[in-house]
N, C-alpha and C positions, 0 to 999 in steps of 0.2 A: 504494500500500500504506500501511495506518497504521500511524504510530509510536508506540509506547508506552512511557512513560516507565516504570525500574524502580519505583518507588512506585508508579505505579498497578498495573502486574501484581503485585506482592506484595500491594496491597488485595484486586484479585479472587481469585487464590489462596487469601487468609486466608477474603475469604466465604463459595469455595467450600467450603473446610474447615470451615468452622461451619454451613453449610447440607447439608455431607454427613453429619459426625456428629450433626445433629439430626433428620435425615432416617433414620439408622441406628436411632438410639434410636426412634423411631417408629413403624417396623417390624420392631423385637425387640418393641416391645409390643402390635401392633396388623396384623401382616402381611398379614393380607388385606386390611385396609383398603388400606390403602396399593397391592397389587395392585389393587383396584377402583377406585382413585383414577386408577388410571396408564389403567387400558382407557376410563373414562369420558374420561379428560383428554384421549386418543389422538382422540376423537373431535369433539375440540373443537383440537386440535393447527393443521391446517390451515388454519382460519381465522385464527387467531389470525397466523400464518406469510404467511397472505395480506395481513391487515389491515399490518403492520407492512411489507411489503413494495414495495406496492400505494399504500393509504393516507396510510401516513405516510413512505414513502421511507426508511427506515430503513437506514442501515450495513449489508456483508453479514453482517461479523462479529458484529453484534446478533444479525444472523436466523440465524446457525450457535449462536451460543452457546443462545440462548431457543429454538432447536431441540433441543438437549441433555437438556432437562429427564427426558426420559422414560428415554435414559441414567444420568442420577442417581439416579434411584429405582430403577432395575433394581440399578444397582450396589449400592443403599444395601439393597434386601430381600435381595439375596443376600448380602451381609456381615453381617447382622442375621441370617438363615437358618443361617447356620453358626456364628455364636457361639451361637446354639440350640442346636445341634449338640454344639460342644466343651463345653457346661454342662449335658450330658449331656440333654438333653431328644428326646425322641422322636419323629424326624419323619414316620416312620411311610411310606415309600417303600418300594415292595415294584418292585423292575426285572425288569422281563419281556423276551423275547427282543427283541421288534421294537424297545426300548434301545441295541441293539447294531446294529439298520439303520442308528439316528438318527448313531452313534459310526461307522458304515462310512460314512453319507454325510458326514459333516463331515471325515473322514480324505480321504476323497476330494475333496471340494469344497478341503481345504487345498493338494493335491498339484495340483491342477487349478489351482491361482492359481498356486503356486510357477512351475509351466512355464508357465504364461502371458505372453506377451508384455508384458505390464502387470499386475504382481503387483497395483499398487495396486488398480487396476478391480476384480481378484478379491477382495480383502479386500471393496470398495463392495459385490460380489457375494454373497459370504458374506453380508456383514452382513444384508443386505435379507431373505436366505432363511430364516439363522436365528437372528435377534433375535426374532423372535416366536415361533419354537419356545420360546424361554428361559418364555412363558406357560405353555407347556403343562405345565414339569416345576415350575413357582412354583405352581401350582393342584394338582398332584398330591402337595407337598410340604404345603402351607399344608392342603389337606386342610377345607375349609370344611364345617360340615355342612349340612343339606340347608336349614333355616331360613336360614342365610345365603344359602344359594344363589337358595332364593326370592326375598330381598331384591332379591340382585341383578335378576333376569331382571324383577320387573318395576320397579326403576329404571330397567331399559333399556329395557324396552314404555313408560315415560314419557318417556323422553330420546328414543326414537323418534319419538314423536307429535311432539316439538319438530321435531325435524328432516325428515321428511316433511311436516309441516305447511310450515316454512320453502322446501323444496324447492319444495311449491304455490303458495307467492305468489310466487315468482321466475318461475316458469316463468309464470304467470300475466299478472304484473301489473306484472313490472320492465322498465323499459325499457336501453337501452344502457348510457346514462349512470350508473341505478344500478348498474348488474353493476363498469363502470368505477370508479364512485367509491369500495365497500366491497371494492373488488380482485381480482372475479373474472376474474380474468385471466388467460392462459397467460402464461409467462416472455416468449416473441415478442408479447404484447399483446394478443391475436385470445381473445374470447368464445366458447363451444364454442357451435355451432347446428345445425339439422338442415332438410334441405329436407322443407318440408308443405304441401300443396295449391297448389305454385306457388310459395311462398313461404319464407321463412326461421323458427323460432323459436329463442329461446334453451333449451339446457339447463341444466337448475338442480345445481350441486353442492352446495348448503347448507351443511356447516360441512365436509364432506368436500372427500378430493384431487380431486372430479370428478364427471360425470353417472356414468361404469359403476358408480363406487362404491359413491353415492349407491342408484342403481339397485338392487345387490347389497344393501346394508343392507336398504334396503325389501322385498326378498326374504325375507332374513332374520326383517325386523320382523313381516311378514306371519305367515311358519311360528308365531316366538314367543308372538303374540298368538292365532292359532286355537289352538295347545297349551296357553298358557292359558286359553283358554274352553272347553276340552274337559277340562280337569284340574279346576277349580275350582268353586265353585257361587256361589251367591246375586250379589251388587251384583259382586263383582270379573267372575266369569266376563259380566256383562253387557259392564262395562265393556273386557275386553279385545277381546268379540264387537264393539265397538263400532270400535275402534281396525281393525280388516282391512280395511274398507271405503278407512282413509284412507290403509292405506299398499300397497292396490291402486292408487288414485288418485296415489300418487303416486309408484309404480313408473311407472305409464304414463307421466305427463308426464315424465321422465326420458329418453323415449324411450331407455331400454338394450335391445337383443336381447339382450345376455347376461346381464343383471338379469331377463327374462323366460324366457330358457330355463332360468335356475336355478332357480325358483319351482316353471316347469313340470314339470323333471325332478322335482324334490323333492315336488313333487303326485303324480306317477307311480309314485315310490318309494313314498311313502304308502300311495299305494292299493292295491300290489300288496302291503306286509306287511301291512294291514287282511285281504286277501281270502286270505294263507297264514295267518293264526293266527286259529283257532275264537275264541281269547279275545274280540281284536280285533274281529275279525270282529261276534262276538254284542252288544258292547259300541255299535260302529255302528248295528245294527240297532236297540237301544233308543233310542239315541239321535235316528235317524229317526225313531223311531215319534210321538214328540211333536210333538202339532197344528202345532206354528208353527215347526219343522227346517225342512222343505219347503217350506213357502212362502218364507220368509226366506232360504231357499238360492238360491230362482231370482230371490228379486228381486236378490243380490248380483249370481250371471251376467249379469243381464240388465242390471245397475247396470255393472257391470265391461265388457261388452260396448259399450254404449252409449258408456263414457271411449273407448274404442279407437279407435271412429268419430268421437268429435267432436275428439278431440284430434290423429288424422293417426296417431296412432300402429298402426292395422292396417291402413291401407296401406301403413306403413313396414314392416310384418310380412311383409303381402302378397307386398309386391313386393320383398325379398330372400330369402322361398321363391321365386317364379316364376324369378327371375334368380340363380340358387345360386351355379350355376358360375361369374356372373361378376362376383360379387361380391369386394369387394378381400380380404375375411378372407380368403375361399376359396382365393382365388387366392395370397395371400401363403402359406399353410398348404401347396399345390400346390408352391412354388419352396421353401420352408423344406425340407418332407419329402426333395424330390431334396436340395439340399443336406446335410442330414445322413445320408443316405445314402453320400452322397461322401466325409462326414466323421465316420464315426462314434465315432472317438476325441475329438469335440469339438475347436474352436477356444481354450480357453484357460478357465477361470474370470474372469467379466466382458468378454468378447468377442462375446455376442451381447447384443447392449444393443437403444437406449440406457442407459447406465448414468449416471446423473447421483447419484453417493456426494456426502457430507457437504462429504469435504475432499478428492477424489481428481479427474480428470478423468473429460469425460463420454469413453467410448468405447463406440464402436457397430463391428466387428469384420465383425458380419452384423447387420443393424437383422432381428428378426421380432416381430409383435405375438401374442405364446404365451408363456404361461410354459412350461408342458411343453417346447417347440420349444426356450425359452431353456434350459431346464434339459439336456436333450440335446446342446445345442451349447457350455453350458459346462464338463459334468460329463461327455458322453460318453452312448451309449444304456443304458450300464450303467447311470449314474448315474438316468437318466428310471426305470428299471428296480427301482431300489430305491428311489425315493421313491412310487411305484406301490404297489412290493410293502408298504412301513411303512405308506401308507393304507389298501390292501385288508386289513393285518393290526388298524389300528386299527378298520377296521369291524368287524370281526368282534367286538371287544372292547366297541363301541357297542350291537354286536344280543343281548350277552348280558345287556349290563345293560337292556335296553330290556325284553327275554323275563324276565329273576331279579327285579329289583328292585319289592319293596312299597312305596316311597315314590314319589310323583307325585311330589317335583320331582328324584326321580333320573330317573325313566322320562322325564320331557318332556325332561331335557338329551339324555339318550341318544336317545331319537327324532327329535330335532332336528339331531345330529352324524349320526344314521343317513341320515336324509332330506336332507341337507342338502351332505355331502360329492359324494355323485354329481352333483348341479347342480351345484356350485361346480366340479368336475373336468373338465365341460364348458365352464364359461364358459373355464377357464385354459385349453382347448385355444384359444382362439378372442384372449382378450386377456391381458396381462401383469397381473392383475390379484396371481396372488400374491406379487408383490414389493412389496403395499400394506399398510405396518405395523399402520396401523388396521385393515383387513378381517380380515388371518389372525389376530391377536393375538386378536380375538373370536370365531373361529373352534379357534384351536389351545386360547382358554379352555373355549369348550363339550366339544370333545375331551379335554383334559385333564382336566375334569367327569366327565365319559362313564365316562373308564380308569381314574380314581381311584374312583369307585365301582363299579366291578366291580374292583377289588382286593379293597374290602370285603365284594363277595360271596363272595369265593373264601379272603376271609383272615379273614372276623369282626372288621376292624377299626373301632373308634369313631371319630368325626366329631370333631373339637378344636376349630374353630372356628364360634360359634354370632351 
């Protein structure tokens, strides 16, 4: 353990004081930014945590503290949010029922730690689940308007193409020693790989915690860039048509199943509110109707189709269709489900791990690879029950603003969180991915997007930040 002499911890303390009140003033003047600073930073967190880890061997307590960051700035906009508040300024939150899911499940999720055999693990647990909810009511608070929001979506179809691009020359063209040397490495040492025609490849995580992630962004990036080339016109809508291609390609080489059955589902969900709203509907059909739709559509398919086969990655498809049942997801999901059956008051908040928190120990209670499974067996089926119910009630709040609103970049968030929740709802039956601060933070941000603008359909309220 390191010892630390009182002058130096009264140094860092003093810093951290001066870098928290400067951080406060920054976001009393500027709070979305500063929210867009923390989601972009988030995505850049990981690397940063591996490089120092990996790379330079660094102290853990380095890597706990320079973990924190995004701590600080939560703290710092939500101190800055309510001196807004108290100096009478208007932050314009209008709280609707499924508020009070969010407040039944963290009442829950507290009691559920309290009686758990390792409060601490359930605190680690909470945290995971809802620190990134805290985006969702910082976006519905901050109230962006739709030009900002623009901004944002396509800084991130840019910082996409960084990162898909980076995912491709990993997976590509890194051998061992690089993955080793810039520290893509799991904690045990061991590179993630996948067996393809015999053989081994690496999977690339890029600046993310991992390939599903990775995988799931690219999903994502994909949705955000066809929605903006379906919203936009002239140079931009080319350039976003452009970008699908690269972050289909680099879905694949991820080899994720659950980065692909999100995409898919969310293709599926598309298509079926295209083919229920005449609007949609008539809007596609112009849409096709121009010369170079159709051709340019099947060269993508047949572009896309073609990555599948040469990369290994649709026999990987193949053959865990063919072989479902005996597949380990399936099979783990198989022994979870009896389990929770047997237990349906849950094992404890932070008992079905593994749970590796900040400062807490890792415990693993019941190890299942599901967030759903996890959330059932630490909150109970009720608890699966109402974070269900809060999603099925935000959708609903996603398809009014998708159907009411006259601004394209309300309607693309909202169809994005519309399209986009039922994959993701699938992948977490399958992996733990939403205990991943970077994934849901830009997830619970597009949702927060979505709700905050059907308040203003329902309330006539103006946009504050431009």
């Amino acid at each position: 353990m390191t010892n630390f002499s009182p002058t130096t911890i009264l140094i860092a303390i003093g810093v951290l004081a001066l870098l928290a009140i400067g951080l406060t003033w920054l976001a009393y003047r500027r709070p979305y930014a500063i929210l867009v600073t923390l989601l972009f930073g988030l995505l850049l967190q990981e690397q940063m945590i591996r490089y120092l880890r990996f790379a330079l061997e660094a102290p853990g307590y380095l890597i706990q503290g320079a973990s924190l960051w995004k701590e600080l700035l939560l703290v710092a906009l939500i101190l800055a949010l309510a001196l807004r508040w108290l100096r009478g300024a208007d932050l314009a939150i209008r709280f609707q029922w499924f508020d009070l899911l969010v407040l039944a499940l963290l009442l829950l999720a507290m009691a559920h730690s309290i009686f758990s055999i390792d409060p601490l693990a359930g605190v680690a647990a909470i945290r995971n689940l809802f620190e990134p909810l805290l985006v969702f009511y910082l976006v519905r608070v901050i109230n962006p308007s739709p030009r900002a929001l623009r901004n944002t979506l396509w800084a991130l179809l840019v910082v996409g193409v960084l990162i898909s691009a980076l995912g491709i020359w990993q997976a590509l063209a890194w051998e061992s020693s690089t993955f080793e040397r810039w520290g893509y490495l799991h904690p045990e040492r061991w590179i993630p790989t996948v067996a393809v025609d015999g053989g081994f490849r690496f999977r690339p995580s890029s600046t993310v915690a991992g390939p599903n992630i990775l995988g799931s962004f690219n999903a994502l990036f994909a949705a955000l860039a066809l929605g903006l080339a379906l919203t936009t016109t002239g140079r931009k809508r080319w350039a976003a048509a452009a970008a699908v291609p690269l972050f289909l390609l680099g879905l694949v080489y991820t080899y994720s199943r659950s980065g692909m059955l999100t995409l898919g589902v969310s293709g599926v969900v598309f298509l079926l509110v295209t083919l229920w709203q005449p609007d949609l509907r008539s809007r596609a059909r112009a849409f096709f109707a121009r010369r170079w739709v159709l051709p340019v559509t099947l060269l993508l398919i047949t572009g896309f189709a073609a990555a599948l086969a040469i990369s290994g990655m649709g026999a990987r498809l193949t053959g865990s269709l063919t072989t479902l049942t005996s597949q380990f997801h399936m099979q783990d999901k198989v022994e979870a489900l009896s389990f929770v059956l047997q237990h349906p008051a849950g094992i404890g908040m932070g008992q079905a791990g593994p749970r590796d928190g900040l400062f807490f120990p890792e415990v693993a209670g019941y190890d299942v690879e599901s967030s759903l499974f996890q959330i059932a067996l630490d909150m109970g089926i009720w608890g699966l029950a109402l974070w269900l119910a809060l999603i099925g009630w935000l959708w609903s709040a996603f398809w009014k603003t998708w159907q009411g609103s006259t601004s394209s970049e309300v309607r693309l968030v909202a169809a994005l969180a519309t399209c986009l929740w039922p994959g993701y709802l699938l992948a977490f039956l399958f992996l733990p991915l939403m205990q991943s601060m970077v994934l849901m933070s830009w997830l619970w941000f597009l949702s927060g997007a979505g709700v905050r603008f059907e308040n203003q359909l329902t309330a006539g309220q103006p946009s504050a930040y431009r």
